[in-house]
N, C-alpha and C positions, 0 to 999 in steps of 0.2 A: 504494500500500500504506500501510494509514494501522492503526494499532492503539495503543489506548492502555491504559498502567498506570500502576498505585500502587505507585510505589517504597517500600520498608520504611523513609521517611524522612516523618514527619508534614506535610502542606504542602507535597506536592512530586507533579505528576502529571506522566506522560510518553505522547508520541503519537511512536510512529515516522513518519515519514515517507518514507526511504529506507533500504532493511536494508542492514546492512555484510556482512563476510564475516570467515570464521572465528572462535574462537572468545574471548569475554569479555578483556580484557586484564589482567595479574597486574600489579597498580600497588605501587609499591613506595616506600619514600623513597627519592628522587633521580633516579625513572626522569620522563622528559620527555614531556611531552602539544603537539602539534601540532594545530591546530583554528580552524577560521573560526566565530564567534558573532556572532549579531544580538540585539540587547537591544530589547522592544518593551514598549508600556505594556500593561495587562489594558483596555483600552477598547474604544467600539464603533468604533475610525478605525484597531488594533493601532498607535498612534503607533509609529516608529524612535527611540529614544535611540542605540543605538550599531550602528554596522554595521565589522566589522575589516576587511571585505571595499573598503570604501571606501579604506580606507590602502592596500591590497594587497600586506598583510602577515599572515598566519595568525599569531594568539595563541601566546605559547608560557607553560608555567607547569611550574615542578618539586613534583612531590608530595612534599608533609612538609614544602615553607619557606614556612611559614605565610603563603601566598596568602592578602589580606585578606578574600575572599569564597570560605570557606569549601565553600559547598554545591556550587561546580562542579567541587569534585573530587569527589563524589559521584557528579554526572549524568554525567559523564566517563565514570566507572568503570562507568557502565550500558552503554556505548556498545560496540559491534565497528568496526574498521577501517573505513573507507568510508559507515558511517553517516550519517544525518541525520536530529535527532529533534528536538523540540519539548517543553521542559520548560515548565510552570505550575509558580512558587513562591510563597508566602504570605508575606505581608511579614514573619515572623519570620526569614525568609531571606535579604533582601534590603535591610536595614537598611543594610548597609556600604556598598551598590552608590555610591551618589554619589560617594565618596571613593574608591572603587575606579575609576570610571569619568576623574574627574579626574585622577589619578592618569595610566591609559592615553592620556587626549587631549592628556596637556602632552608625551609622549613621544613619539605621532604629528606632535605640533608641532616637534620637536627642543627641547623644553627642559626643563629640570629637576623629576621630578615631586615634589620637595619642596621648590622653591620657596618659600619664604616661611616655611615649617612652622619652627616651634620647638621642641625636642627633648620631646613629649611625645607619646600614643599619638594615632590618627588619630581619633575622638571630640572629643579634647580642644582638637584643631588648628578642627576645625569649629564648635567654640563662640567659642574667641578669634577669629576670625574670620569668623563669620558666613555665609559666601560662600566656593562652590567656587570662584568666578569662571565659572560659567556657569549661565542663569536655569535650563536646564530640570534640571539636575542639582540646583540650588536649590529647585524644586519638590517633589524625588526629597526632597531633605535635610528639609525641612519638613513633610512626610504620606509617612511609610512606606508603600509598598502591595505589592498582588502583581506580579509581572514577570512577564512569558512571555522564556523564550532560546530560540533557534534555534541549535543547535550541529553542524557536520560536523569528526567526526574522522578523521584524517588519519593520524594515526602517535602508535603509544607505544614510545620507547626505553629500553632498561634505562639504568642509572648508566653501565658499561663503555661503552655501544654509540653514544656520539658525546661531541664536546669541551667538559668543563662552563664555563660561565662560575665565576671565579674565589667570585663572589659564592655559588655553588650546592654548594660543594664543603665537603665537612668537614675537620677539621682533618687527620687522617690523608690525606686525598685531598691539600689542601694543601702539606704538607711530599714528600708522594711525587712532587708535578710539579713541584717546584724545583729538582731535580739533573738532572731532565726537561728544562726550559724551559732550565737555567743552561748545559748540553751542547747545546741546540739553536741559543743566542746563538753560542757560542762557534764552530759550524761555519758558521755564515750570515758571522762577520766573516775566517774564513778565503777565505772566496767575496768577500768586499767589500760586502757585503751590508750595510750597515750602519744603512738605517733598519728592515731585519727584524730583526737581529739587538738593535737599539735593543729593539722589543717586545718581545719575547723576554724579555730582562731584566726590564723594566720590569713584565712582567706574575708573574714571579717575586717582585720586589720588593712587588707588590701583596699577593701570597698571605702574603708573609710580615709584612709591616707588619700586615695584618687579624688575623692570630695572635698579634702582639707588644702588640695594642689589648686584649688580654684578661689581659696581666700585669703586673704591678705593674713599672713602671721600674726597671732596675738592678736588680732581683734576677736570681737565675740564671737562671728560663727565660727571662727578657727578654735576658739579655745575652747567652744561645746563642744566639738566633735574630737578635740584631742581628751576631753574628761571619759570619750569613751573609748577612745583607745588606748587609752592605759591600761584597765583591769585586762584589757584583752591579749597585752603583752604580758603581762604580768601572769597570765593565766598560761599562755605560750612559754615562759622561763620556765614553769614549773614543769610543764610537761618534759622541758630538755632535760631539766633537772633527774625528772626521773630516768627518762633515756638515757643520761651519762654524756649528753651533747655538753658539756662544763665550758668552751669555750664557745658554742652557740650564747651562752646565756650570759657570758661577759660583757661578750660583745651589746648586746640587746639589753641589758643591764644601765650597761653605763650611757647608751644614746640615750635613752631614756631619763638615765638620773642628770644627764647637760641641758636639759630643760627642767626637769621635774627635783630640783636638790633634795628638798624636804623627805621624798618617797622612802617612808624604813620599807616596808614592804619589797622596794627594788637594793637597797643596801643588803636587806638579809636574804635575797635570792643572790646577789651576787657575790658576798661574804660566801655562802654556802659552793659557789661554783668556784671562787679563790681556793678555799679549804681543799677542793676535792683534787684539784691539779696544783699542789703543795705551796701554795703564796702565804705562807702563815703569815706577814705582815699586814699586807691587803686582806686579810681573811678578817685578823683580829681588829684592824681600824672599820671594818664595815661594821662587823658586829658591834663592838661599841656605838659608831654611829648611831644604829638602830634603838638601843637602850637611852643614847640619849633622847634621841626623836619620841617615841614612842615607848615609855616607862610598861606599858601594860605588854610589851613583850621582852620585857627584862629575863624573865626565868627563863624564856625560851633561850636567850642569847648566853644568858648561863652556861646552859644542856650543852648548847650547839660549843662555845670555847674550853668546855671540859672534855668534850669528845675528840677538838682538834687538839691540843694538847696533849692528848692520849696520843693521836695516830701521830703527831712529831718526835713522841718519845719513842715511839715504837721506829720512827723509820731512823732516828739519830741510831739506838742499840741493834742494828741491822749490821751485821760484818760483811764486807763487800768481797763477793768470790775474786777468787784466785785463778791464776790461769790453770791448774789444777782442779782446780774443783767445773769448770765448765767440761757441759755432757754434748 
């Protein structure tokens, strides 16, 4: 079954090749497109530039977060369920595809697709630099032309109807999965659970760090949403804590207490990560900190400087082997 039209988009023709089922999908911001695409040249050999099916990984792209290539949320939005159709588009279309395409291969690579890039729009990256780092994408970059895509779609999800990446979500979506995620930590560390219960947080903490990048430091909205990322670090130490991550939790300790001085809470988490990888100096000034700061956990800081002084005594009466004595 082969039939082709003119989509009401200049530059842009479409040939079914496998009909889908049921009817047109109602695309919305933030609803999720599922889809295998092959990218071919307009020549007489249909060159392959890109095939997703090669990774064997279906495409996925959310509507409305300005996907750099624009037109394939159009031909998307042509498509029914179980489809497979064949667009031609005119190189006023496909301008972007090179950077677009680099982009998707440094991440089938596992690595970073902005690499290199310097904080300017993706044009601008491709001038200072010359070079996607791949010739035939280089090609692409150097003569704009038409593309043929081969697209089967697979599924379109509402915003509700599966779990957004952090990245995809607006700010109201944002702040409503923090008390979310912050209740789901809390019941994974009751279970012992504690490299889930780590995520958990950590992926709270993310939502809310990307909200607090939009406000001016120390003013008030910044500093409400920094009152709630504290416990959520704090809550994240503890799980390292448990883990034995002792140097995760230094680190994340003390960023924390270079804003936060007063926090006993971040002193005795990171007194206790000093102790554990042998800083008895740093160990025993945090702990005091904390008994100064916060008197009602004096006896805890007690407990905690009688046990590291036990394990200093023990590692001081340790006799160091001998070349003899190694097996």
């Amino acid at each position: 079954m082969e039939e082709t039209y003119l989509l009401n988009v200049e530059g842009v023709r479409k040939k079914i090749l496998h009909g889908g089922q049921g009817e047109l999908p109602k695309l919305q911001d933030g609803s999720k497109i599922t889809f295998h695409f092959q990218t071919l040249k307009d020549d007489f050999e249909r060159t392959v530039i890109d095939d997703s099916r090669e990774a064997g990984i279906p495409m996925e792209i959310i509507v409305g977060k300005m996907f750099k290539l624009e037109i394939w949320e159009t031909l998307l939005s042509s498509m029914r369920t179980g489809e497979v159709a064949e667009f031609w588009c005119d190189a006023i279309h496909t301008g972007m595809y090179a950077l677009v395409s680099r982009g998707m291969r440094r991440i089938a690579e596992g690595r970073d697709p902005l690499e290199g890039q310097k904080h300017r729009c993706g044009m601008g990256n491709m001038f200072d630099y010359h070079s996607t780092g791949y010739d035939d994408l280089d090609e692409l970059q150097r003569t704009p032309q038409p593309l043929i895509f081969i697209m089967e779609l697979f599924r379109v999800e509402e915003p509700s109807a599966y779990k957004r990446d952090t990245w995809a979500m607006s700010k109201e979506e944002k702040l409503a999965a923090v008390p979310v995620l912050h209740s789901e930590g809390n019941r994974l560390v009751l279970r012992k659970q504690f490299a889930q219960a780590a995520a958990k947080y950590q992926e709270a903490v993310i939502c809310l760090r990307n909200l607090q990048a939009k406000e001016k430091p120390w003013e008030e909205g910044w500093l409400k949403l920094e009152r709630l990322v504290t416990p959520l670090v704090l809550n994240y130490c503890q799980c390292q804590l448990e883990l034995g991550e002792y140097y995760e939790v230094l680190e994340h300790t003390t960023e924390l207490l270079q804003k936060h001085k007063d926090n006993a809470k971040a002193y005795f988490k990171r007194a206790k990560a000093h102790a554990a990888v042998w800083n008895e100096r740093e160990a025993r000034e945090d702990f005091l900190r904390v008994a100064h700061l916060d008197p009602s956990m004096a006896a805890a800081v007690k407990k905690e400087l009688k046990q590291l002084g036990e394990r200093m005594r023990k590692k001081s009466t340790r006799t160091p082997l001998g070349p003899g004595d190694l097996m």
